[in-house]
Every structure is written in C-alpha cells, then in structure tokens.
C-alpha positions as CSV (number, residue, x, y, z in Angstrom):
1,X,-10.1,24.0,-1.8
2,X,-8.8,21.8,1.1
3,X,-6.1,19.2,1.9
4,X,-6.4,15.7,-0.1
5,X,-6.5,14.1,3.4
6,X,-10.6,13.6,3.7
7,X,-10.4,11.9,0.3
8,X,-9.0,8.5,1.8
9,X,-8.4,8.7,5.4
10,X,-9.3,6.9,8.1
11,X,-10.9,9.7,10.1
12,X,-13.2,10.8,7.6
13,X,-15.3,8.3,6.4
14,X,-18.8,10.0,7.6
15,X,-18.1,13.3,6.0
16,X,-17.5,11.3,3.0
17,X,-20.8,9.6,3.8
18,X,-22.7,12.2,3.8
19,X,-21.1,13.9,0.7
20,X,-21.4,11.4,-1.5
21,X,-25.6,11.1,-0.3
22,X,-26.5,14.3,0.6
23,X,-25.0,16.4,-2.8
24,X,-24.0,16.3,-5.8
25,X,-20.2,16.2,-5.9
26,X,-19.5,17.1,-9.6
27,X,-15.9,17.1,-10.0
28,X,-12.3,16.3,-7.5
29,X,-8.7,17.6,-8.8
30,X,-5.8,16.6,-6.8
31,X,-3.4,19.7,-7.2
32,X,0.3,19.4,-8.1
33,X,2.3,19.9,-4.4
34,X,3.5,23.5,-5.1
35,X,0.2,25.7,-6.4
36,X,-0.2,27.4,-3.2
37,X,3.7,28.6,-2.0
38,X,2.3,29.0,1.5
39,X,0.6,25.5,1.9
40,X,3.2,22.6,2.3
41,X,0.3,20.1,2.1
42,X,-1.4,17.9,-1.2
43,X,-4.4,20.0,-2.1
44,X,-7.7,19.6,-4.1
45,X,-10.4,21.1,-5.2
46,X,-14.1,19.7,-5.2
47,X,-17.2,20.6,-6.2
48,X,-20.4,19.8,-5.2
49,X,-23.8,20.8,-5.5
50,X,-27.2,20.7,-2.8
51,X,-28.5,18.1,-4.5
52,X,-29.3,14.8,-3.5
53,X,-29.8,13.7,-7.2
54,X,-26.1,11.8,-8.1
55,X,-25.7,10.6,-11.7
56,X,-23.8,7.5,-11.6
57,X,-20.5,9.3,-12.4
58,X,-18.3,12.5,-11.6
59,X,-15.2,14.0,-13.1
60,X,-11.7,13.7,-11.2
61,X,-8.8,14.7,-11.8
62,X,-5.3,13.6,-10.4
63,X,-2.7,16.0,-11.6
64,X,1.0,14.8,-11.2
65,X,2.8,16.1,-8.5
66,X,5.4,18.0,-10.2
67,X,3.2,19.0,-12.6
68,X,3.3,23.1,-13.0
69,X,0.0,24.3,-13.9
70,X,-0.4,26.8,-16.6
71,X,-4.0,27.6,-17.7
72,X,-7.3,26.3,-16.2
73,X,-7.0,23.8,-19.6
74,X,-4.0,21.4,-17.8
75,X,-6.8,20.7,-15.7
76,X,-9.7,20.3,-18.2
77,X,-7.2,17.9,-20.3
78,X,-6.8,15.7,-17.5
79,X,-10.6,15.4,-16.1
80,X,-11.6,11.5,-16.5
81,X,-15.3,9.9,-15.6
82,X,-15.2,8.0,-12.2
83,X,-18.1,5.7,-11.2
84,X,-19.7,6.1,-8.2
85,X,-20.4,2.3,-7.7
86,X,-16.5,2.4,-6.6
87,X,-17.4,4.5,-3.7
88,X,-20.6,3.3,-3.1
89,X,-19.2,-0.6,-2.7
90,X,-15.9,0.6,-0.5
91,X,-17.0,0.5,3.2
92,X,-15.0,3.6,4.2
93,X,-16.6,5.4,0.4
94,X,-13.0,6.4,0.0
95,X,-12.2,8.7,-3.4
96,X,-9.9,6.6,-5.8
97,X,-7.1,8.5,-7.1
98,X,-7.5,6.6,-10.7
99,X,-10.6,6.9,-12.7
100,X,-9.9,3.0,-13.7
101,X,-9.4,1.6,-10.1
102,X,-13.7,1.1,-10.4
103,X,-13.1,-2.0,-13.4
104,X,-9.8,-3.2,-11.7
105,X,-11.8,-3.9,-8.6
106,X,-14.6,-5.3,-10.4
107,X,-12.2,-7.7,-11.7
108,X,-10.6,-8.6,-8.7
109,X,-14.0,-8.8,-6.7
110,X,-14.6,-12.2,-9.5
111,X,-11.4,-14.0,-8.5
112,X,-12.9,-14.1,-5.0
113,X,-10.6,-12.3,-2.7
114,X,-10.5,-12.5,1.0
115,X,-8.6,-9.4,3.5
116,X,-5.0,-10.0,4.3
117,X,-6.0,-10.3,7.7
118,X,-8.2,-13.8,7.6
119,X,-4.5,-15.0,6.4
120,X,-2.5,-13.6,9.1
121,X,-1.9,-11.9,12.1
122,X,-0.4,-8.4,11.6
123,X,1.4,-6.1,14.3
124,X,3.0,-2.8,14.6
125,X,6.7,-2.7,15.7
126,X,6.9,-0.8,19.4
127,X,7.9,2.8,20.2
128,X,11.2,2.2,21.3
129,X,11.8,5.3,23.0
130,X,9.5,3.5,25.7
131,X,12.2,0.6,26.5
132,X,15.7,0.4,27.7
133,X,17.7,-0.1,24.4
134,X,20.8,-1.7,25.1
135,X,24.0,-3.2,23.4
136,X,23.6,-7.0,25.2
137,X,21.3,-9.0,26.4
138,X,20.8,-8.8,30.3
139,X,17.9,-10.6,31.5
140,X,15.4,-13.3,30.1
141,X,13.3,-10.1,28.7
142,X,15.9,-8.4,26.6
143,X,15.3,-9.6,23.2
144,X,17.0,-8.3,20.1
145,X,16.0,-5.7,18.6
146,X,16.3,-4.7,14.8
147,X,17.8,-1.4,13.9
148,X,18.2,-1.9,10.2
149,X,16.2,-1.2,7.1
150,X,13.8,-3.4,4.7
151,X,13.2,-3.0,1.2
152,X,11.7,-5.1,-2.0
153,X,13.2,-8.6,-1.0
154,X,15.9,-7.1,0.6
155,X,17.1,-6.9,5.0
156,X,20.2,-4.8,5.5
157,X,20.5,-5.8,9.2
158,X,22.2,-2.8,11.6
159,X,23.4,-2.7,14.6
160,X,23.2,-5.4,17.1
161,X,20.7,-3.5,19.8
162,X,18.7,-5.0,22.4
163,X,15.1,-4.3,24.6
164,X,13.9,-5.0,27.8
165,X,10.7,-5.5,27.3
166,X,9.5,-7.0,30.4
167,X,6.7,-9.4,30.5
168,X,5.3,-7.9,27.2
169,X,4.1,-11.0,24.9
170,X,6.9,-11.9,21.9
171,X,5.1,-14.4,20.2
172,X,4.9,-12.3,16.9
173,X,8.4,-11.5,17.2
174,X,9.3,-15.0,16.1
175,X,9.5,-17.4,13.4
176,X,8.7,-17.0,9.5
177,X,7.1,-14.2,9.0
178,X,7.1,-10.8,7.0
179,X,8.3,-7.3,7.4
180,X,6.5,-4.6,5.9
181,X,7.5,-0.8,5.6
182,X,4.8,1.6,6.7
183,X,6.7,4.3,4.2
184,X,6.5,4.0,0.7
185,X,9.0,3.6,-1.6
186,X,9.4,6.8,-4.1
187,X,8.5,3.9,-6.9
188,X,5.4,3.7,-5.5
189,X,6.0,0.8,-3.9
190,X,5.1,-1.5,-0.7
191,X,8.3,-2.5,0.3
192,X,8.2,-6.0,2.5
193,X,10.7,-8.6,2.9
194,X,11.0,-12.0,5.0
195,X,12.4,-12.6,8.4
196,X,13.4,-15.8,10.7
197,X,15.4,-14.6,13.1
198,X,13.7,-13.6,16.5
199,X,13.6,-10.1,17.2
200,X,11.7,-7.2,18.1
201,X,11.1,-4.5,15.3
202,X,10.8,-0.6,15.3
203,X,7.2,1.3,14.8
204,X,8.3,1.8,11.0
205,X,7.9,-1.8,10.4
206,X,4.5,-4.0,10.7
207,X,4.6,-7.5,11.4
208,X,2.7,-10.0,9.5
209,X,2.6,-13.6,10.9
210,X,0.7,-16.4,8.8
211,X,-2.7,-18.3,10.1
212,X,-2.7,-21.0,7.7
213,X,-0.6,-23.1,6.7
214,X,-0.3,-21.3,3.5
215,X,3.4,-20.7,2.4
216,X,4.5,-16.8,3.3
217,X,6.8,-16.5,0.4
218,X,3.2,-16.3,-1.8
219,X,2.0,-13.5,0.4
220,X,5.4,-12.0,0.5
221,X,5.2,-12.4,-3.6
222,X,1.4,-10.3,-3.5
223,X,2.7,-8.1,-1.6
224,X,5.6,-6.8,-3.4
225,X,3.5,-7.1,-6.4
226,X,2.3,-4.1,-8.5
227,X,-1.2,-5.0,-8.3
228,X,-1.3,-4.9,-4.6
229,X,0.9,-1.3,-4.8
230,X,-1.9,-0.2,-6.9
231,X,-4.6,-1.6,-4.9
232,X,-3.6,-0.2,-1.5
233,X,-2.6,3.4,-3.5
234,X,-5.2,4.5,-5.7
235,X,-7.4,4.3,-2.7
236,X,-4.7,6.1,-0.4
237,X,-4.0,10.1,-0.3
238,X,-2.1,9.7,2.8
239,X,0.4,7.2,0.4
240,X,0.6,9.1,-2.6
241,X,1.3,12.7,-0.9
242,X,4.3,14.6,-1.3
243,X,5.7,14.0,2.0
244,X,5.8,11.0,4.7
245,X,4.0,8.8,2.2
246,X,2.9,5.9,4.4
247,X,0.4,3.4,4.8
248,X,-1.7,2.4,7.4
249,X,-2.2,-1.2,9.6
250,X,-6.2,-1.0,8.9
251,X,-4.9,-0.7,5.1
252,X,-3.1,-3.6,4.6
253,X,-5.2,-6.0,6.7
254,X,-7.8,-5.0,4.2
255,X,-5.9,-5.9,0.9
256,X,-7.2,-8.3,-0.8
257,X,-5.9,-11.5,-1.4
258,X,-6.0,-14.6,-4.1
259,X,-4.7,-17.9,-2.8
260,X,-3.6,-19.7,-6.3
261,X,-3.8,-22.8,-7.3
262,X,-0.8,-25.4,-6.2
263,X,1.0,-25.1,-8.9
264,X,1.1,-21.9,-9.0
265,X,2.6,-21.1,-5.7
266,X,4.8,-23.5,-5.9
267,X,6.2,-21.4,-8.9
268,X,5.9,-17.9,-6.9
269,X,7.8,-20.0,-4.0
270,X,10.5,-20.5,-6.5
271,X,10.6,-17.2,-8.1
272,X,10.6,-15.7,-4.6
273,X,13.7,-17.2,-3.5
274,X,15.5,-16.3,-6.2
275,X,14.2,-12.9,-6.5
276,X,15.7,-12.5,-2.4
277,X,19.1,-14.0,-4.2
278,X,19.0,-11.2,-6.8
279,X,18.3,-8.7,-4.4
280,X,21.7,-9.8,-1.7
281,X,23.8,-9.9,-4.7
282,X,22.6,-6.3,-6.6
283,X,21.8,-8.1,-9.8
284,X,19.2,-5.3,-10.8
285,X,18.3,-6.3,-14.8
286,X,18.0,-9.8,-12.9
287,X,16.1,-8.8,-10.0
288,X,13.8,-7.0,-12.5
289,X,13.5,-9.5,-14.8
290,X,11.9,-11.8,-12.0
291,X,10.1,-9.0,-10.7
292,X,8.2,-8.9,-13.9
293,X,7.6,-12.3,-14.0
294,X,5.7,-12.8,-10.4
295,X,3.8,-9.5,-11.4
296,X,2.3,-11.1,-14.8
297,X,2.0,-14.5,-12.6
298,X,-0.2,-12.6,-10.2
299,X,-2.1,-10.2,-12.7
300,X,-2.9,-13.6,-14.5
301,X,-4.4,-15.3,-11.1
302,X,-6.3,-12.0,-10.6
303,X,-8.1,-11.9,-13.6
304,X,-6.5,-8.1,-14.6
305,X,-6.9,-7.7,-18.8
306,X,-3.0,-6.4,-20.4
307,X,-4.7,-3.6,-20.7
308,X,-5.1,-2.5,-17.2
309,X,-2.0,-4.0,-16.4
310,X,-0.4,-1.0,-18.8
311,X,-2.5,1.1,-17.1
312,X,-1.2,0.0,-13.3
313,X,2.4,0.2,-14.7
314,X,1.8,3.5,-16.1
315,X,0.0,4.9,-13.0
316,X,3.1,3.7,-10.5
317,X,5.6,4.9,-12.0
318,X,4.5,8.5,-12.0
319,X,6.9,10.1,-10.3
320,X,6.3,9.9,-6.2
C-alpha cells in the first residue's frame, strides 16, 4: 500500500523501471480518496512478485474516487487487463490509469503524431512574489501583469497590476499565443484559452508560443479537446488526485499532436472563434454544442473508433 504518486510522476521513472523488469507486478488498484481516515493522500495497492517472468498483461484497477468500498468484491468487479506494451513503449513506463489507454495510443501512434513542443515554445508564468507588483507602469521594465483567471475559451481579465522585471527577456510575453492552466478543471479538463495582449503571467499559467506558422487557434482547439484531456490524464496520478490536480510543463510538451489537413483547420479556425463568442456571452447548450463538434472533428483526424470515443467521454466525466 503506498501513495498513487510513483505511478506517473516525474521523479520516479527508475523505480518504475526496475519494477516493471525485475518482477512480476500482478495487479494495481487505485483506492477511493477516503479508505484510510488518517491518510489525506490517493492511495494504491500493488502487487508484485520476484519474478522476472512478465506475461504480457496485469490486472488494474482504478476505483472512483468517491467510491465507498464495501467488500474485497468492489474491487474484484472492477479489475480490467492492461497490456504491458503501454508501459513498455512510454519513455518514463508510466502506469495508465485506463485499461484502454494501450489501443487509444496505438491508434494515435498511426496518425503520426509529433510532441507539442516541436510546434511551439512553452513557458512557465514567474513567481511573483520575487518582483515589485505594482498598480502603474514606472520604468521601461514594468510590464503588465495578469491577475485574472483562464478557463475553456474563456479570459476573465482582473485587476490592472504591473512588474518590474528588470532586464529579464519578454519575448514570450507577447503576441498570439496560448494560456494554459496548470490546475485541472473538476471536469477533467485542460483548461487553455488565447491571448494578444502583452503581458506577463502568474506561475499557474504556462505559456505556449507557436514555431510554425501553423494557426494557434488549431492547437488551442486540441488542446481543449477531450482526446488530449484524456491523453495527458490517464497517464497522470498527480492530475487525477483528489487534491491540487495539476499538470506538469514536461507533460504537455509531450502531448501529442496531429496537424490536419487544410481544410480541416480552416474549419477548427472557424469553430474556435465562435466557440470563444459562446463562451463571453454564457451561451452554455451553444458553447457545448460546438464543443462537441471540434471534439468529433479531432477524434475523426486521430483515427479514435466511436467506440473509444464513448469510452474517453465516459472516463472524464467521472467525477474529479
């Protein structure tokens, strides 16, 4: 029994290197949050044997958070076949936390992805406690700083702040680009939006600046998509837990990405910008309508079969 942290994180990819080659892990069951009263952390249990014989599957089990355990046979129900092949072809061997992620890949992996970050540049927003923050501009080196929040297609701005950053480079700072929460959204979503305006953003937000010449609104529209939720999530423990659900920088650079053909984003363009209008004006069974749409439009580029896009609906919207 230990914390669902060495399942995905960063810090733990040799432990999982030698588990997955040196014994026989036989089953993983992600506990619901409250089983042990004195622990405030997501739990697990494994099992393993010393055996360096793997058969090409184990059982796991990822039991729903607010799930309350009754018998030994809630867990037995929910024990599905994983295949190693998904560990064995991730680079960091992370656990997925879906027994299905293994044939989504697989699918993905033939539409001939390439990592978020041969597309664009990607920053962290800066520790602001280290700056002056200030209510006007002073100098050349006060820029504007943002203080509000971002959601799915959505900037509520806040209010008006300033840095002084001093001679600390602000090239990412400016132009087109997007803004991406390092929290997840209790949906289970990523949660990114655009930005034009120059300005400097807090260490909850990542910056992500195109390379290409490729319009942002289609990485904007994969990112907000479900597939791209599910992709960065069923390989995340540290997004999925109970508390401070976040995702990482190394993460996202890492998702992988479909350009489409013209035509195609040319149509996400479209559907983007009025998605955003949806959004400003609170026109939910709109917003969701459209929503739905980009999501089939990017499922359908990807190659993902109606039947695991059920399955990635059903999976994110268990309750977070």
């Amino acid at each position: 029994i230990m914390p669902t942290s060495w399942e995905t994180g960063e810090g733990f990819v040799s432990f999982r290197e030698w588990l997955f080659s040196s014994t026989r892990v036989r089953l993983i069951v992600n506990l619901p949050y409250n089983v042990f009263q004195a622990a405030y952390i997501d739990t697990c249990v494994a099992l393993a044997a010393n055996s360096q014989s793997q058969p090409e599957t184990f059982q796991i089990a990822m039991i729903p958070k607010s799930a309350q355990l009754s018998s030994v046979l809630d867990i037995t129900q929910s024990l599905q076949a994983c295949n190693l092949s998904v560990i064995a072809s991730d680079p960091q061997r992370r656990v997925p936390l879906d027994a299905v992620l293994a044939q989504v890949l697989q699918t993905v992996a033939k539409a001939q992805p390439v990592p978020l970050s041969t597309l664009s540049r990607s920053k962290r927003g800066v520790e602001a406690y280290q700056y002056s923050v200030l209510d006007m501009q002073t100098s050349p080196n006060t820029r504007a700083y943002f203080t509000g929040n971002v959601y799915r297609y959505l900037t509520i701005d806040g209010a008006d702040k300033f840095l002084d950053v001093g001679s600390r480079t602000t090239q990412i700072w400016k132009g087109s680009r997007i803004l991406l929460r390092r929290i997840v959204s209790r949906s289970n979503r990523l949660m990114a939006d655009l930005a034009e305006k120059p300005f400097i953003v807090k260490k909850d937000l990542y910056v992500i600046s195109p390379k290409t010449d490729l319009d942002i609104r289609v990485l904007l529209a994969l990112l907000n998509s479900s597939l791209m939720s599910y992709l960065y999530l069923a390989r995340s423990a540290s997004a999925t837990k109970d508390d401070f659900r976040q995702i990482t920088l190394t993460g996202v650079r890492q998702l992988p990405i479909v350009v489409p053909p013209e035509h195609v984003r040319d149509q996400l363009c479209s559907l983007v910008d009025q998605v955003k209008k949806a959004a400003q004006d609170q026109l939910e069974d709109m917003f969701n309508e459209l929503d739905r749409e980009i999501d089939e439009i990017v499922f359908g580029f990807y190659g993902i079969r109606d039947l695991h896009r059920a399955r990635i609906r059903n999976w994110l919207d268990q309750p977070g």
